[in-house]
VMD Tcl script that draws the C-alpha trace (Angstrom):
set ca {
  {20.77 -21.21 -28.67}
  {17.40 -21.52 -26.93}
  {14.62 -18.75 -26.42}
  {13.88 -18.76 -22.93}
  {11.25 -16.91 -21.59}
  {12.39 -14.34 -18.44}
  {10.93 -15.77 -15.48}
  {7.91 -13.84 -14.13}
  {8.69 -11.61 -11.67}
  {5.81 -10.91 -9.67}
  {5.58 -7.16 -7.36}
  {4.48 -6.48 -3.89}
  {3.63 -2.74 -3.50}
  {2.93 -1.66 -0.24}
  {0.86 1.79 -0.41}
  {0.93 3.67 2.52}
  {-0.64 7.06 3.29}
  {-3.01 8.92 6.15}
  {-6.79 8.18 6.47}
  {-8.87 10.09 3.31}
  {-5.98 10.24 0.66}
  {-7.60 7.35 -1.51}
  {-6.07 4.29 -0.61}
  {-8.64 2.04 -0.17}
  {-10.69 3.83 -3.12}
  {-7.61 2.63 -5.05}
  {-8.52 -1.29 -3.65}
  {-11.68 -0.74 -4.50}
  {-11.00 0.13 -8.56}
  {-12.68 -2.74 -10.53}
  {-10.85 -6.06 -11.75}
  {-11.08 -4.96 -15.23}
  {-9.65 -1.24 -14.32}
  {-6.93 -3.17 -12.89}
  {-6.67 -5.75 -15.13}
  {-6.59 -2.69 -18.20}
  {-3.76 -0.74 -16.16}
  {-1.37 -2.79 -14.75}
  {-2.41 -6.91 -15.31}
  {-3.58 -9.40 -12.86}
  {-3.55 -7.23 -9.75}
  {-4.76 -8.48 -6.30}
  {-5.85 -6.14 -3.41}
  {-5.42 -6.22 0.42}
  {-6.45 -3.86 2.76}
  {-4.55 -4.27 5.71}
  {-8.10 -2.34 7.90}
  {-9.83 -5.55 6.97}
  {-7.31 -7.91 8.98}
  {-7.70 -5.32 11.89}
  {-11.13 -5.47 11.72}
  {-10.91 -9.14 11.68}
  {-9.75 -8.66 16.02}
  {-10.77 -4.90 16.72}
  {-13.90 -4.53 14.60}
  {-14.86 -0.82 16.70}
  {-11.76 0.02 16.60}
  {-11.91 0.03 20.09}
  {-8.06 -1.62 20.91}
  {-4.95 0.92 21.17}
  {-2.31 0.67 19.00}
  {-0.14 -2.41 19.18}
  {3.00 -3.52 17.52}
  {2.47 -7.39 18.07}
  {-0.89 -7.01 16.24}
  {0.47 -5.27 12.90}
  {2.78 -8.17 13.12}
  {0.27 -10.40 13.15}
  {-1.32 -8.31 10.12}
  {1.44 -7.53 8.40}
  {2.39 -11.51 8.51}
  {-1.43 -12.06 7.28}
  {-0.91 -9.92 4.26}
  {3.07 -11.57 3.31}
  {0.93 -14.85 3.13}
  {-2.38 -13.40 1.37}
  {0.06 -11.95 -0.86}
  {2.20 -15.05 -1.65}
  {-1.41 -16.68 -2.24}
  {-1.86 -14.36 -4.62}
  {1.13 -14.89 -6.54}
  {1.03 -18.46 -6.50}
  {-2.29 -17.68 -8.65}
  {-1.02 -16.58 -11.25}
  {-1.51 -12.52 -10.11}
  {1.46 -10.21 -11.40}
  {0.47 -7.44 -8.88}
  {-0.14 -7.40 -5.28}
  {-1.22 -4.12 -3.69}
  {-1.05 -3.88 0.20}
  {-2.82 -0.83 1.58}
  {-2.56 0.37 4.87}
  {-1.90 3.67 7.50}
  {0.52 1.46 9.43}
  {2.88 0.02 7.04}
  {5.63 3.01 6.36}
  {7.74 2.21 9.19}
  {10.90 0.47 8.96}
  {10.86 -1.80 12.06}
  {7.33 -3.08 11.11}
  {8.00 -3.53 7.46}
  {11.57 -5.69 7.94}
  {10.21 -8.70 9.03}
  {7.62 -9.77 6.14}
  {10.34 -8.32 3.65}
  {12.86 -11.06 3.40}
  {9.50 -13.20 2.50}
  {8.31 -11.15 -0.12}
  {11.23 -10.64 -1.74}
  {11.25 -14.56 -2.19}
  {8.17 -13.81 -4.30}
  {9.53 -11.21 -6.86}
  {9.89 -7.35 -6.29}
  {8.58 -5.32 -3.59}
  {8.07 -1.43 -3.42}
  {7.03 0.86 -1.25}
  {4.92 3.88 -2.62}
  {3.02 6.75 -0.59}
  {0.31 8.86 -1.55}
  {0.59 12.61 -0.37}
  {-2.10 14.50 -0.83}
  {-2.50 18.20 -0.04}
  {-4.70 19.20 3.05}
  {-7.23 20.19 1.01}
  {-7.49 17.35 -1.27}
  {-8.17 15.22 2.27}
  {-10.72 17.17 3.66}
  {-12.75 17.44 0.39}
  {-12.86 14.13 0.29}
  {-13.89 13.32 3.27}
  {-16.41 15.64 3.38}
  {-19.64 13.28 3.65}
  {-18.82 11.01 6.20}
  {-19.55 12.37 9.09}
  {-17.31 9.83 11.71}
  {-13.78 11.54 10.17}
  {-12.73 14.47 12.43}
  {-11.29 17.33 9.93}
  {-8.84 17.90 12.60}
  {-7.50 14.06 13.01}
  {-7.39 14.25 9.53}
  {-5.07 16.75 8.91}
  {-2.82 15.28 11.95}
  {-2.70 12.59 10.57}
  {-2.07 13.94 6.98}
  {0.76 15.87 8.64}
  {2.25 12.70 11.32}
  {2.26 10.97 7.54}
  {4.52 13.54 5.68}
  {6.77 13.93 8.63}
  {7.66 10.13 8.73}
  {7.64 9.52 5.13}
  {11.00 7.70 4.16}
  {13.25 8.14 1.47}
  {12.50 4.57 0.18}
  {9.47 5.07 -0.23}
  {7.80 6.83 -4.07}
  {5.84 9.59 -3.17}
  {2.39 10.32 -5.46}
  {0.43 13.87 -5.11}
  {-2.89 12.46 -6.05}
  {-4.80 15.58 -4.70}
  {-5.60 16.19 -8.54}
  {-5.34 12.34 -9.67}
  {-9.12 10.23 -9.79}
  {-8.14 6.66 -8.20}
  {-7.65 5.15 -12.20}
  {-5.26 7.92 -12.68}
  {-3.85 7.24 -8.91}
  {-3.47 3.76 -10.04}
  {-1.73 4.15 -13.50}
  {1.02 6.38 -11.70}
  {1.93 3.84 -8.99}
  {2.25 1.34 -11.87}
  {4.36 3.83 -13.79}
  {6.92 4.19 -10.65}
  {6.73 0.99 -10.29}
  {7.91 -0.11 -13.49}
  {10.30 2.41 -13.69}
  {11.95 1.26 -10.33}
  {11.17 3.68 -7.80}
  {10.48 2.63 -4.38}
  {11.75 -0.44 -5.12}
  {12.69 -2.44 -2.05}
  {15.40 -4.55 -2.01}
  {16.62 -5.79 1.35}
  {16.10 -5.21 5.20}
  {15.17 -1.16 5.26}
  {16.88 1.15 7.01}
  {15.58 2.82 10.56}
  {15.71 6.31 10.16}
}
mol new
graphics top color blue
foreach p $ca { graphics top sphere $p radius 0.5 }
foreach p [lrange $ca 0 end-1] q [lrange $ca 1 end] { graphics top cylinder $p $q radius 0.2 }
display resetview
């Protein structure tokens, strides 16, 4: 009888949630924060691939676009993987709907796990920190904040992190993770 080694199973968290509840903060933690919390963990920020074709912001909204994003970030995160990283983390306002999620699934699943996790902080928590940057409209933020909670899915891990800093934001989405919630596991369902 041998002692094999379990294969490494990679994840793929997607980590949705409305402008100003921390998300890109999160991206932003240090290598050796993530490194300390959760292992090799690589960051994408799905804003930077927009920016990459609408860097004003200028374009409306457009499904064949977060395709072409969401395809971007399947491949930066297979990338990843193939490089040894245990984690991949892709961050983004548009990625907590079903019909945009499906297609990049099937591929990321190839790679190891996948989850879905959103952050849901209170009203309050949004505007405060927001507070100093003077191009976020309280009132889109709390639309948003709100258009967020409404279409939040049952798949997807919920974190209050009104209370959380990012590190502590971080450490909880790793903790879900690696307890199995949000875990995705085929084609999700359109509710």
């Amino acid at each position: 009888m041998s002692d094999s080694v379990p294969a490494r199973r990679p994840r793929t968290v997607f980590l949705s949630g409305p402008a100003g509840s921390g998300k890109t903060t999160i991206l932003q933690l240090t290598h050796a924060e993530k490194l300390s919390t959760w292992g090799r963990t690589a960051a994408i920020d799905t804003d930077q691939l927009f920016l990459m074709v609408d860097p004003t912001w200028d374009l409306p909204y457009d499904d064949a676009r977060t395709a072409l994003v969401l395809r971007q970030s399947a491949q930066l995160a297979k990338s990843f993987v193939n490089a040894d990283y245990e984690n991949v983390i892709i961050a983004g306002n548009s990625i907590h709907d079903a019909i945009d999620l499906n297609p990049v699934i099937p591929d990321l699943l190839r790679l190891g796990q996948v989850f879905h996790v959103t952050l849901d902080p209170t009203e309050e928590a949004v505007l405060q920190r927001t507070v100093d940057d003077p191009d976020r409209s309280p009132s889109h933020l709390i639309n948003d904040r709100n258009h967020h909670r409404v279409k939040r899915s049952p798949w997807s891990a919920p974190i209050d992190n009104s209370t959380l800093t990012p590190l502590q934001t971080l450490q909880k989405i790793a903790h879900l993770v690696q307890t199995g919630k949000g875990e995705i596991r085929g084609p999700l369902p359109n509710l």
